[in-house]
N, C-alpha and C positions, 0 to 999 in steps of 0.2 A: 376570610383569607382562603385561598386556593391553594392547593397541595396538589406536587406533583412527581412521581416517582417514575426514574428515568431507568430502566429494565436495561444493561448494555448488548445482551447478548441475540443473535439469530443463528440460525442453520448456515447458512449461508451469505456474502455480501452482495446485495443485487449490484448491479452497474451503474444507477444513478444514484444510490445514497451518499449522501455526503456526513450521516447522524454518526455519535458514535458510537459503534456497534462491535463485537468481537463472536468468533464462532469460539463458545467456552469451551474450556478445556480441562478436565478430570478435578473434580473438586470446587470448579472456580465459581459454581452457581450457587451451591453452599456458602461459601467465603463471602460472596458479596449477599445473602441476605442475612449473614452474622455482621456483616459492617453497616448493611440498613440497620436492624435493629440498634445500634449502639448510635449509628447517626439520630434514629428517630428520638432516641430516648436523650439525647447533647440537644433537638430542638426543644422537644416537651418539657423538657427544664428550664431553659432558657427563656422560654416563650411562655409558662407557665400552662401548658396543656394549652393549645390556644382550641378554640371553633374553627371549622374547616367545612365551607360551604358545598364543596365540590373537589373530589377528589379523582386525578387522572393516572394510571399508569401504563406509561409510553415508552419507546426504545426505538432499536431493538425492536425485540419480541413478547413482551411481558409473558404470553402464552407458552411460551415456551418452559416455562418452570415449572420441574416437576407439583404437582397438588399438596404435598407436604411442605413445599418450601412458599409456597404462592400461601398458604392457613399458617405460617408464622410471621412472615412479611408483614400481611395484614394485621394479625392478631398485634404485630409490635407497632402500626398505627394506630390501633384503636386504643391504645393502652397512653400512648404519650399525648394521642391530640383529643379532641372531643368531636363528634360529629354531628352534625347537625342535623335536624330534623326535616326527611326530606332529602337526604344528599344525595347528589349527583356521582356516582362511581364508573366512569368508566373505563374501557379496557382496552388496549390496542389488541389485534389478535392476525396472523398471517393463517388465513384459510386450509392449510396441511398442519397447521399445528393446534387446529380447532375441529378436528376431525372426531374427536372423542364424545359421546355421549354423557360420562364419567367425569371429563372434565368440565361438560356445561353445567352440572350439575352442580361443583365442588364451586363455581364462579357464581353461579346463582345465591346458594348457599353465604357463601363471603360478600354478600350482598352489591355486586356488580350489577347496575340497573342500567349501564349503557355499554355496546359492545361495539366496538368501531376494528372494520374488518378488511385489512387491504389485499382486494382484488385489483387493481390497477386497472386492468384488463379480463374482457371475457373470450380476446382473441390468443391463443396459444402460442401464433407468430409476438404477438406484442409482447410475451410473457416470455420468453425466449428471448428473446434481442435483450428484453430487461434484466434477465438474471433472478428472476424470480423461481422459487423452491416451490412451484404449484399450475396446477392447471387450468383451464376455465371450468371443467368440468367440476373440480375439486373445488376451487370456489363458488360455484350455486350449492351442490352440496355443505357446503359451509353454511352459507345464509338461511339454507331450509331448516338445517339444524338447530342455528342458533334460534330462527324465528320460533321452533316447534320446543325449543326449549323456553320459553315463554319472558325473553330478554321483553322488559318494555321499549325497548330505543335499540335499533340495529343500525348502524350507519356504514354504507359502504365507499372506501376511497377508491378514488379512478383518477388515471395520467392522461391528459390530452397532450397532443404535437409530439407524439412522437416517433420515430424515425420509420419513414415510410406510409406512417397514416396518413388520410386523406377527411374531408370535412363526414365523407357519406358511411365508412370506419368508426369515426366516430360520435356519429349519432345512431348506429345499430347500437355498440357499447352502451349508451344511454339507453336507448330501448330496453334492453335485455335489464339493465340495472333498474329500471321503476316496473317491468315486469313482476320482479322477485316480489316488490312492496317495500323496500327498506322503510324507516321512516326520516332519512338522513343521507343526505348523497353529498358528500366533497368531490370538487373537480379540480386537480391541481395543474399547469401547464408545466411539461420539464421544462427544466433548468438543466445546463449541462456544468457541473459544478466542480471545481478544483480537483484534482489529486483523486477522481472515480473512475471507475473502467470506463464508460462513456465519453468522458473528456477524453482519455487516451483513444479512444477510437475516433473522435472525431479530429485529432491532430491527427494523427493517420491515414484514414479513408474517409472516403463520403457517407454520412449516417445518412445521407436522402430527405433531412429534416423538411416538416413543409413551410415553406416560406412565410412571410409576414403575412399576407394576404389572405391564407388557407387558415392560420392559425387565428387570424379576428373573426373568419367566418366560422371556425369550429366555435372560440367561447361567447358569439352575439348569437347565433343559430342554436346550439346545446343550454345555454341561458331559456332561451324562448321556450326551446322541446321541454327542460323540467319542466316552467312554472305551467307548462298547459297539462302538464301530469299532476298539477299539487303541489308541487315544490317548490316554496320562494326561497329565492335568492335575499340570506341575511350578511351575507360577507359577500366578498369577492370571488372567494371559492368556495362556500359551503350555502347548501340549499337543503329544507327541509319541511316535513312536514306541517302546519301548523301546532303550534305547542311544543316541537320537540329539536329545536334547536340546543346545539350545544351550551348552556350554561359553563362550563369551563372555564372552552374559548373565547366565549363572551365575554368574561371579565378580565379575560387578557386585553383585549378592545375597551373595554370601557378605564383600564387602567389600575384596577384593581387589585392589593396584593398580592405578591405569591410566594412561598415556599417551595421549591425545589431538591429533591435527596437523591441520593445515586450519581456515580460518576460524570461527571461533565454539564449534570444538572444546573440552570441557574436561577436565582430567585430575587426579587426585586421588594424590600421591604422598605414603608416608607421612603425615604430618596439615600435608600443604598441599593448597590447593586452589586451580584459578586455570580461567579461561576464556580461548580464544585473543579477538583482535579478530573483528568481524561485518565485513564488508564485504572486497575483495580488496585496496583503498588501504589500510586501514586494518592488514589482516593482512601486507600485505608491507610498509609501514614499519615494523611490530614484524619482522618475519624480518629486514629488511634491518639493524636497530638491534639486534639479537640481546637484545631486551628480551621475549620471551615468557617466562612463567612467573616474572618478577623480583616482579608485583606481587600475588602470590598469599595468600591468606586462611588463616589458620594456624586448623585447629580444634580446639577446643577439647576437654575431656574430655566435657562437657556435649552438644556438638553431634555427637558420633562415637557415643554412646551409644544416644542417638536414633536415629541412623541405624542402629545397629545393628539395635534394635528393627524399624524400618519394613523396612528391606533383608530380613531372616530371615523375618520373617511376610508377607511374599511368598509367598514356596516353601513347599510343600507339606511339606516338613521340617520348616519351622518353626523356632522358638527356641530356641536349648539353654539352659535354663536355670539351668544352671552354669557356664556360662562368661557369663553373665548376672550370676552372682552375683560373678564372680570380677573383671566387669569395672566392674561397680556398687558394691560393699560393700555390697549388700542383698538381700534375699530377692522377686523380682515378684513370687509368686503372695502369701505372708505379708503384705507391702505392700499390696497392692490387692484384699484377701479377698473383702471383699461385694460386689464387680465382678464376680472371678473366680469369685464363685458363682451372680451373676445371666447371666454370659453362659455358662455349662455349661449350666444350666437350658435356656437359649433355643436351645441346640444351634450357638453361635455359634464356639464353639471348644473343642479337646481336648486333653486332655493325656495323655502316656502316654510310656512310653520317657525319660524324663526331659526332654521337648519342648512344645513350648506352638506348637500350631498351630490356625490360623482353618479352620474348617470351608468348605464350598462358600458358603451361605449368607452365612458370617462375612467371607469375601471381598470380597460386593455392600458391605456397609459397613466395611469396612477402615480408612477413615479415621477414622471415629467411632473405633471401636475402640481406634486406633494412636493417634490424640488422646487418649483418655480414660485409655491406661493409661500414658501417658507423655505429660504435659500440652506442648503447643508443636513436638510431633512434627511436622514437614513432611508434606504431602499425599505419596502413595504413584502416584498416575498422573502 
């Protein structure tokens, strides 16, 4: 199982997040890891202490918690779940709040083995228009830190297309990012997403976004630039060194279960599905009522099938297309022939090894793809 603890709180909201996040306010980061621990200890009972292959804590900001509250967080996972030998822990961190040497230390210690660190950007304009609490500066000083504090896995995230960048922008950013050495580079393309300060500026003014054509040539040219640095491309947007791919989010892709704690969290256990409450009132009346995961969404054969489809053609692996067939009672490529021979032709996807995988190309439209060959597919970003 994979466990995942959702941290709500940042300094500040950048412009494009759309997660849920809240700038805390006197007390409220205490309060919400007295509600983790009583959540943790509602699964550990439940679930019987389960095995927990890989554990993630995401937000937010996880770093942002003070060191005493970050040493009973944990200490109240280790206590309800059992860990596995070998496990995957890692840690979202924003570069101004990993500033401390004190605190690499206290994450080392709590046995965090993967540190994933959003710079977005190494350009100050990009970081600026985002709404980000940091500078480029401050972020290479991050990753020097982290790396010299001897994290085995540093992964760094980066935003392409956005407002006013151009293809030659962003492949210095790449530059500059396989410079440092990570061993984990994520590349995500904005999205300009509901109800963010970027949506509201883009109904407004002109963000300058770069067009459809700028943006194929930044993720097929920025693709190419990692893997000639060492770094393949395992998803659609994460590339890394040999061996040190995210385990995780791997098994988010491969469909494996998850447990999810913390506001707004969701978890996917055999074919239920549920989301925690948003807000901390509303997450610690369910902890407090021991009603989380009561009202949870039962799926279907239909809707797990799907997701299989969309989760697999992620990954560079791809689909297996027998156990496709074994999970469907049909044949995909026989079904969907003249699809399957117009997107070969187009170099959009290949098969081979008994696998159905989207080419680089076949990635940028994924969704068409993932729509067309399996009608009502959910979006894949």
């Amino acid at each position: 199982m994979l466990l995942y603890v959702h941290v709500p709180f940042c300094r500040r909201k950048c412009h494009y997040c759309a997660f849920h996040s809240v700038v805390p306010g006197p007390g409220q980061m205490l309060r919400y890891v007295e509600l983790l621990e009583a959540e943790a200890a509602l699964w550990g009972k439940r679930l019987r202490r389960p095995q927990v292959e890989t554990l993630h804590l995401g937000g937010g900001t996880p770093s942002l918690l003070p060191p005493a509250l970050l040493e009973r967080l944990v200490r109240a996972l280790r206590a309800n779940f059992t860990f596995a030998p070998g496990l995957e822990f890692g840690l979202e961190a924003n570069p101004d709040s990993v500033a401390d040497w004190t605190l690499m230390e206290v994450l080392r210690r709590l046995g965090v083995t993967r540190l994933s660190i959003g710079v977005q950007s190494f350009d100050d304009n990009d970081l600026t228009r985002l709404g980000r609490p940091h500078s480029a500066e401050q972020a290479e000083a991050a990753v020097r830190l982290a790396q010299g504090a001897g994290f085995r896995s540093v992964s760094l995230d980066l935003i392409w297309g956005l407002p006013g960048q151009r293809l030659h922008h962003w492949l210095a950013n790449l530059k500059k990012a396989t410079r440092l050495g990570p061993q984990h580079i994520s590349c995500y393309g904005l999205t300009i997403e509901p109800g963010t300060h970027l949506e509201r500026l883009d109904r407004e003014t002109d963000l300058e976004l770069p067009d459809e054509t700028e943006q194929q040539r930044m993720y097929l040219q920025g693709g190419e630039f990692l893997e000639s640095e060492g770094y393949l491309q395992y998803e659609i947007s994460n590339h890394a060194r040999m061996g040190f791919e995210s385990r995780h989010n791997t098994g988010y892709w491969e469909g494996r279960p998850y447990l999810g704690l913390g506001p707004a969290a969701v978890s996917t256990l055999g074919a239920r599905r549920w989301k925690n409450p948003e807000g901390l009132d509303a997450y610690a009346a369910a902890v407090q009522a021991g009603t989380l995961g009561t009202d949870a969404e039962a799926l279907d054969h239909q809707t797990r099938l799907r997701e299989l489809v969309m989760l697999r053609l992620r990954t560079t692996r791809g689909l297996d297309l027998a156990a496709y067939r074994k999970a469907a009672g049909h044949d995909l490529l026989a079904k969907n022939e003249p699809m399957i021979r117009a997107l070969r032709q187009r170099d959009l996807i290949r098969i081979s090894g008994g696998r159905l995988r989207l080419t680089r190309p076949g990635m940028l439209v994924s969704d068409a793809i993932i729509g067309n060959l399996f009608p009502e597919a959910p979006r894949t970003d």
